[in-house]
LUMVOKOL-876606 format. One record per residue: residue number from 1; residue in three letters; x negated, y, z of N, C-alpha, C, O in turn. Coordinates in steps of 0.2 Angstrom, whole numbers, plus 5000, padded with zeros to 4 digits. Atoms other than C-alpha are relative to their C-alpha. Layout:
   num   residuo    n.x    n.y    n.z   ca.x   ca.y   ca.z    c.x    c.y    c.z    o.x    o.y    o.z
   NUM       ala      X      Y      Z      X      Y      Z      X      Y      Z      X      Y      Z
...
//
This chain:
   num   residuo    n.x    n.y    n.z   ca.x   ca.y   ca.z    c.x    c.y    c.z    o.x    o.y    o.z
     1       unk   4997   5002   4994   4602   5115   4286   4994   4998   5005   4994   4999   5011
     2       unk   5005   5003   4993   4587   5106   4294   4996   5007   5002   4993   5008   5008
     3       unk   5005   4993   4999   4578   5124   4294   5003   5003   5008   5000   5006   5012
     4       unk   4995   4997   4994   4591   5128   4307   5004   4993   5006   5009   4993   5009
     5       unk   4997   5006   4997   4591   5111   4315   4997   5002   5008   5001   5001   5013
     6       unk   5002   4999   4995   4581   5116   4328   5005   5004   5007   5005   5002   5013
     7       unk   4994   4997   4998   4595   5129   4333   5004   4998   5005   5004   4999   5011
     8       unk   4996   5005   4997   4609   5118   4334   5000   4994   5005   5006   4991   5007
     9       unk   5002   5002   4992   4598   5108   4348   4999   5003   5005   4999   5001   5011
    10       unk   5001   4996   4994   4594   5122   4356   5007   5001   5005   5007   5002   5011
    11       unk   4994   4996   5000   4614   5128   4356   5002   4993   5004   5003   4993   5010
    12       unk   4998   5007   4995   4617   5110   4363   4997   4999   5007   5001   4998   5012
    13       unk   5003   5000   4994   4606   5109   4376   5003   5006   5004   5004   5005   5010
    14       unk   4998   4995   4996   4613   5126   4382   5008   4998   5001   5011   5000   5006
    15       unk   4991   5003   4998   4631   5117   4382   5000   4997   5006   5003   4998   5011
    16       unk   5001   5003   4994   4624   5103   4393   4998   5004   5005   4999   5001   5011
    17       unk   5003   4998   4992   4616   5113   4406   5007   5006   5004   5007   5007   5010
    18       unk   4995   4996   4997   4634   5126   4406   5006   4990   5004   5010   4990   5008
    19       unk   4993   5006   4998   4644   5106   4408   4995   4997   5007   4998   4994   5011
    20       unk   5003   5000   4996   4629   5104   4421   5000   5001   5006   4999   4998   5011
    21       unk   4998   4992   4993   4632   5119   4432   5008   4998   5005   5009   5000   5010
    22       unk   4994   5000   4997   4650   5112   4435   5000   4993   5002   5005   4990   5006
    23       unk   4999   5007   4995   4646   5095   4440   4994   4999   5004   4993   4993   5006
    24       unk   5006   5002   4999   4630   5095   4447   4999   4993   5002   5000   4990   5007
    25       unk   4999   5004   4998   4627   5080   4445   4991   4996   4996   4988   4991   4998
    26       unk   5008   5001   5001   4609   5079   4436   5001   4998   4994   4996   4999   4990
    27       unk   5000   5007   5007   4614   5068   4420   5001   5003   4994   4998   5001   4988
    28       unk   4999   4993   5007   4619   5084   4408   4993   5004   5001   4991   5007   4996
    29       unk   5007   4999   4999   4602   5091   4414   4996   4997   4999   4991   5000   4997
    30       unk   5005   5006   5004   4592   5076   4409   5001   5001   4992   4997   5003   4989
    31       unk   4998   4998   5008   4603   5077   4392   4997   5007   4996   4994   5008   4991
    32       unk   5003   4994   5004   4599   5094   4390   4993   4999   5000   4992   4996   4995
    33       unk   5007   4999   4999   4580   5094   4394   4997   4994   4993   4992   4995   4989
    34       unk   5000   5006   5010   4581   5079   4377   5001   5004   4996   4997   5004   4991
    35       unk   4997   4996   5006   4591   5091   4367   4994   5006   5000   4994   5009   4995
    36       unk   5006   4994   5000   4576   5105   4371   4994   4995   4997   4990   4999   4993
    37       unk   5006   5003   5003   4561   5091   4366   5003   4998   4992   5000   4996   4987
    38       unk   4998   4998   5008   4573   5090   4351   4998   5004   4996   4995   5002   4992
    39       unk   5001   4994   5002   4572   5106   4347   4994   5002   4999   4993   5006   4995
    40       unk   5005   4998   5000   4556   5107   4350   4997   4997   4991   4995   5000   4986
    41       unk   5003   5003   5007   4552   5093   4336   5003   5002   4995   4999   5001   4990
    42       unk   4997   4996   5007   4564   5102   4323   4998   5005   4999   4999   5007   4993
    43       unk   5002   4994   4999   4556   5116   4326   4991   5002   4996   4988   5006   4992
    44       unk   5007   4998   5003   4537   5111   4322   5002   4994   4993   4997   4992   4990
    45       unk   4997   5001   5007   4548   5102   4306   5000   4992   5001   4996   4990   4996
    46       unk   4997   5007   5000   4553   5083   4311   5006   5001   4996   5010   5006   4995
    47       unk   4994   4999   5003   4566   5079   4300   5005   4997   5006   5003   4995   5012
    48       unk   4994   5000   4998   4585   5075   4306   5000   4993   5005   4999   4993   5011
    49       unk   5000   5009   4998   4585   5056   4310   4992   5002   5006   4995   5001   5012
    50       unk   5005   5000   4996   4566   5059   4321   5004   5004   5007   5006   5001   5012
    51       unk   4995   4994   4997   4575   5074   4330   5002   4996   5006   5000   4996   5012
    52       unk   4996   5002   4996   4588   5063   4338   4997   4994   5004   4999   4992   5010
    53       unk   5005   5004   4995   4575   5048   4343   4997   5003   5004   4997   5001   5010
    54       unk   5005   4998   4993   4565   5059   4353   5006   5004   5005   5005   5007   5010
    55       unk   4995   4994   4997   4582   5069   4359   5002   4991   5006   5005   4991   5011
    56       unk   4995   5006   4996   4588   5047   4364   4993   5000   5004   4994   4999   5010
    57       unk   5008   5003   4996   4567   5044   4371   5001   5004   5007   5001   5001   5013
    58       unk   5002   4996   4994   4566   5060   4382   5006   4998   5005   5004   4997   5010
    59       unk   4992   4998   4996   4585   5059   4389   4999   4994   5004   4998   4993   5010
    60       unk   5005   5008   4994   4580   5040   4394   4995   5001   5005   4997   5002   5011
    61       unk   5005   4999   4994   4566   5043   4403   5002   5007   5006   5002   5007   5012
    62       unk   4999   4996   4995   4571   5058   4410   5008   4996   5005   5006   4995   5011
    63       unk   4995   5002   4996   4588   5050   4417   4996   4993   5002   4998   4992   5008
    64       unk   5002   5006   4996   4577   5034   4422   4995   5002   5006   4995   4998   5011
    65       unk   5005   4998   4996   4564   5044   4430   4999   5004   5006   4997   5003   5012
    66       unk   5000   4994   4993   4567   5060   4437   5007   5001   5003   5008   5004   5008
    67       unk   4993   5001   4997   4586   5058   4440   5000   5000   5008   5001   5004   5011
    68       unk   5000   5000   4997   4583   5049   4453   4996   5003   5006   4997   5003   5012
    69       unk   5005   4995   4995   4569   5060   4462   5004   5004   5000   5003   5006   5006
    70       unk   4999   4994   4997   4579   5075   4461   5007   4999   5003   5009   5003   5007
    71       unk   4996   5001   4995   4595   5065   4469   4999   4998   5007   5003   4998   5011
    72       unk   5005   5000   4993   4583   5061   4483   4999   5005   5002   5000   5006   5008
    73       unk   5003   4994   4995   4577   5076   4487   5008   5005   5004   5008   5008   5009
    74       unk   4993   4998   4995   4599   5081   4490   5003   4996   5005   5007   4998   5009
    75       unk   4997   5001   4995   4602   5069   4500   4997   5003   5008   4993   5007   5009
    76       unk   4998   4997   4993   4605   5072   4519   4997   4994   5005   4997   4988   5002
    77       unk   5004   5003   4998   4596   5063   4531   5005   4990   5000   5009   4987   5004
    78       unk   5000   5007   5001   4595   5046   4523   5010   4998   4999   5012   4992   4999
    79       unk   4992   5001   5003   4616   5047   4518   5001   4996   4995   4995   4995   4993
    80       unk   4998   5002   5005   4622   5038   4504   5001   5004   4994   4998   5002   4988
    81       unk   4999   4992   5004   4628   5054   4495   4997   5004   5002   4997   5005   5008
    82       unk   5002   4993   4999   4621   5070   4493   5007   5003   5000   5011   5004   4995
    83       unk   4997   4994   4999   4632   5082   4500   4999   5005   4997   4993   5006   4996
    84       unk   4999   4995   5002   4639   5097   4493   5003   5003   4999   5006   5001   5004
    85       unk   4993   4997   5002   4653   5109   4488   5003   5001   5011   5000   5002   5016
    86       unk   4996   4999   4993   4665   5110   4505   4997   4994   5002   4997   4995   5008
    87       unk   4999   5005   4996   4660   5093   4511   4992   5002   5004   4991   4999   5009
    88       unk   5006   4996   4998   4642   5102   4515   5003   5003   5007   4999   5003   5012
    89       unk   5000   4997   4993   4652   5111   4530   5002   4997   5005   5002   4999   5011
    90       unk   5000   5004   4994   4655   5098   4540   4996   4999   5004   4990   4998   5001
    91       unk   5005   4999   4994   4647   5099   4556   4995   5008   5002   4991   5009   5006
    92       unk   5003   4991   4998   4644   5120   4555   5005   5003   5005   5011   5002   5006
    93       unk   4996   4996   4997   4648   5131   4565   5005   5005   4999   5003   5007   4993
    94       unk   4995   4995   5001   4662   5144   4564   5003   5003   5006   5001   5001   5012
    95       unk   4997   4997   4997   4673   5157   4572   5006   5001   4998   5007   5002   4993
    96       unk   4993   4998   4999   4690   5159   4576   5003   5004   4995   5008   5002   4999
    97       unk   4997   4992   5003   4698   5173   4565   5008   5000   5004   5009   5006   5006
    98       unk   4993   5001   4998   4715   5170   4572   5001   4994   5004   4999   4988   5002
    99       unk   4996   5007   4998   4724   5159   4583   5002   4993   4996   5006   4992   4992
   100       unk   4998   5007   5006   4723   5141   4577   5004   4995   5006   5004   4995   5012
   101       unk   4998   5005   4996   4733   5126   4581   5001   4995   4995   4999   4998   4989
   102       unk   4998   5006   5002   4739   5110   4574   5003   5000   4993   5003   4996   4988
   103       unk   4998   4999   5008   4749   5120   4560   4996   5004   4996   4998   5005   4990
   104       unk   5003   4995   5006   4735   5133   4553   4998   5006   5006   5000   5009   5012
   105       unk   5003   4992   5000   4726   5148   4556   4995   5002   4998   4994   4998   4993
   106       unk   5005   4998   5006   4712   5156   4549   4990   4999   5005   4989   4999   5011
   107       unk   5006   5001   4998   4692   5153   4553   4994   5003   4996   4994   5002   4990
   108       unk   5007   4999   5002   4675   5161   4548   4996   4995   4998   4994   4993   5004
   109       unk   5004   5004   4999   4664   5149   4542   4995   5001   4994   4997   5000   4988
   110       unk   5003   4999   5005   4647   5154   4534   5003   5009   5002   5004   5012   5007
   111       unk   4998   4997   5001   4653   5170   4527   5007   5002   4997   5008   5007   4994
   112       unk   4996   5000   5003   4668   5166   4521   5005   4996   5005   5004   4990   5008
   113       unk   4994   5001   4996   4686   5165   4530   5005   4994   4996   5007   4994   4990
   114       unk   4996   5006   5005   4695   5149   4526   5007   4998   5007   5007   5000   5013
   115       unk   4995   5001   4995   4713   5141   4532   4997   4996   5005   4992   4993   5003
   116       unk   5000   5006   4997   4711   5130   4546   5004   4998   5004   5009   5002   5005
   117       unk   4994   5001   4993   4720   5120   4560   4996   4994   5004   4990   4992   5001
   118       unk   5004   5000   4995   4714   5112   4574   5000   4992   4999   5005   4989   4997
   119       unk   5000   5010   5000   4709   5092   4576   5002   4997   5006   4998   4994   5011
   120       unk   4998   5005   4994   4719   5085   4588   5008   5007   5002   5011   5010   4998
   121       unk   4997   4993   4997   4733   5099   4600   4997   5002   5002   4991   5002   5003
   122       unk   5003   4994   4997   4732   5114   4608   5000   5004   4995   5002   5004   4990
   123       unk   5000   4996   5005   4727   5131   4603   4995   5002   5001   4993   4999   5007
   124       unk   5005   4998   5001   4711   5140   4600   5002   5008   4999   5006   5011   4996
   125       unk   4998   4993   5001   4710   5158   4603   4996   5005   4996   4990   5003   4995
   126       unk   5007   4996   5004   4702   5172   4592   4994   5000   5002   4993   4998   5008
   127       unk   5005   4999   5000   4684   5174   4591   4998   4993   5006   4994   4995   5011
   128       unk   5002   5006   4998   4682   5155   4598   4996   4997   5000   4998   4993   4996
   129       unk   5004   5004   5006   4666   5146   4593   5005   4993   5001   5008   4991   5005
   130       unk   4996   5006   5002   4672   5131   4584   4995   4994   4996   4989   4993   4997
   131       unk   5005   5006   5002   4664   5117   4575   5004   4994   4994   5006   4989   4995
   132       unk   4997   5005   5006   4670   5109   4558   5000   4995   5001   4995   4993   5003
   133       unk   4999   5007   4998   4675   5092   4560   5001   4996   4993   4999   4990   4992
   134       unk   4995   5003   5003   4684   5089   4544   5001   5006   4994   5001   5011   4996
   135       unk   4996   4998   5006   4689   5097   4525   5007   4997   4998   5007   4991   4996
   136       unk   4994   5004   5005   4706   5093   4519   5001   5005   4996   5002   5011   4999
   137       unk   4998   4994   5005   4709   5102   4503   4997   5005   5000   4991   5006   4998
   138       unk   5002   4991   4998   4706   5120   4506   5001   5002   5008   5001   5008   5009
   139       unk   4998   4999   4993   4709   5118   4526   4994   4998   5001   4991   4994   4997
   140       unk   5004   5002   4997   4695   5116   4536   5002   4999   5009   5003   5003   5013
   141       unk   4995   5002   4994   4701   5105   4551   4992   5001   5006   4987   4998   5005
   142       unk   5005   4997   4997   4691   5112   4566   5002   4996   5010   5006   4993   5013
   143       unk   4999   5003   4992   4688   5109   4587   4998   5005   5003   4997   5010   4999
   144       unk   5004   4993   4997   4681   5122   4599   4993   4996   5002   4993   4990   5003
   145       unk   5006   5002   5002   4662   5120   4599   4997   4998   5009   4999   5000   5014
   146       unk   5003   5002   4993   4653   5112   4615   4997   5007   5003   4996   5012   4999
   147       unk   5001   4994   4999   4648   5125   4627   4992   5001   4999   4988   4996   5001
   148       unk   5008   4998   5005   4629   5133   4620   4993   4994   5004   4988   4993   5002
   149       unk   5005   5005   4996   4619   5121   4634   5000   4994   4997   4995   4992   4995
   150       unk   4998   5006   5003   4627   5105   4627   5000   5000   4992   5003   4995   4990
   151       unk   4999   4999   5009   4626   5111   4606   4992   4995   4999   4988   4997   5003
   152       unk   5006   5000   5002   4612   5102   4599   4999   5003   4994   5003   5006   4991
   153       unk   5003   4996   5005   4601   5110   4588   5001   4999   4993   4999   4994   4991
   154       unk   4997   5003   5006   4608   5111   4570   5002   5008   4995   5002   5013   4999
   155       unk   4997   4995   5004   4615   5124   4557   5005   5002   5004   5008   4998   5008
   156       unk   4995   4999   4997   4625   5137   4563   5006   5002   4994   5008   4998   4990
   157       unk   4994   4999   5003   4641   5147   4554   4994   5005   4995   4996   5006   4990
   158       unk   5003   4996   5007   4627   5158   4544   4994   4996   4997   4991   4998   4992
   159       unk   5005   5004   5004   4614   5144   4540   4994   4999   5002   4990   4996   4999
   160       unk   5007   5001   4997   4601   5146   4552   5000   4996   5007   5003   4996   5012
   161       unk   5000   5006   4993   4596   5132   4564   4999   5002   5007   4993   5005   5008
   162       unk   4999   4997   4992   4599   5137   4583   4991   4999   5001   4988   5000   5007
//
């Protein structure tokens, strides 16, 4: 069994970095890169019990150390949370796809058409520019965009800064 101990850290480590991918959240990343200097030491023939102190040492430091430097470098100017996932699109730009209003219609944003409806009355006519306000769910609640004199300079609906 220990011959193949090294394995079974490796197979672990590639767990945490797949439970990783789905939270981004760094702490299964720390985990794994311990269960890889596990593996390492099983490898050049630590026994079982050594293994998992260097798999508890690395995982420590790495979570006290570089955790927080790599959740520094997500955050957003000086925010509290690093933004991600849909809550990233607020404040981009978009296009109309359809007539929006208060109950729904559809918008471009990015490359990808999502539901929206509009922030506040009124209607919004196709090919609008518009301007993210807001995620609820899978809606992205939207406004019509200042006219291009008045926009400050910022991400647009494809990701490149005006």
């Amino acid at each position: 069994m220990e011959e193949w101990l090294w394995l079974w850290w490796l197979i672990g480590a590639l767990l945490l970095g797949v439970v990783e991918l789905l939270t981004v959240d760094f702490t299964f990343l720390m985990l794994a890169v311990g269960a890889i200097a596990a593996a390492g030491a099983a490898w050049i023939g630590a026994v079982w019990w050594a293994t998992v102190i260097v798999f508890a040492v690395v995982s420590v430091v790495m979570l006290a150390a570089v955790r927080p430097l790599m959740l520094n470098r997500l955050r957003l100017k000086g925010e509290a949370e690093a933004v991600s996932g849909a809550g990233a699109l607020v404040g981009r730009s978009a296009t109309a796809v359809t007539a929006i209003d208060e109950h729904g219609g559809r918008a471009k944003i990015g490359g990808d058409v999502w539901t929206a409806r509009i922030d506040g009355d009124g209607l919004i006519e196709p090919g609008s520019d518009l301007v993210v306000t807001a995620i609820d769910g899978a809606t992205a609640v939207v406004r019509s965009a200042p006219p291009e004199g008045d926009r400050p300079a910022g991400p647009t609906a494809s990701g490149v800064t005006d």
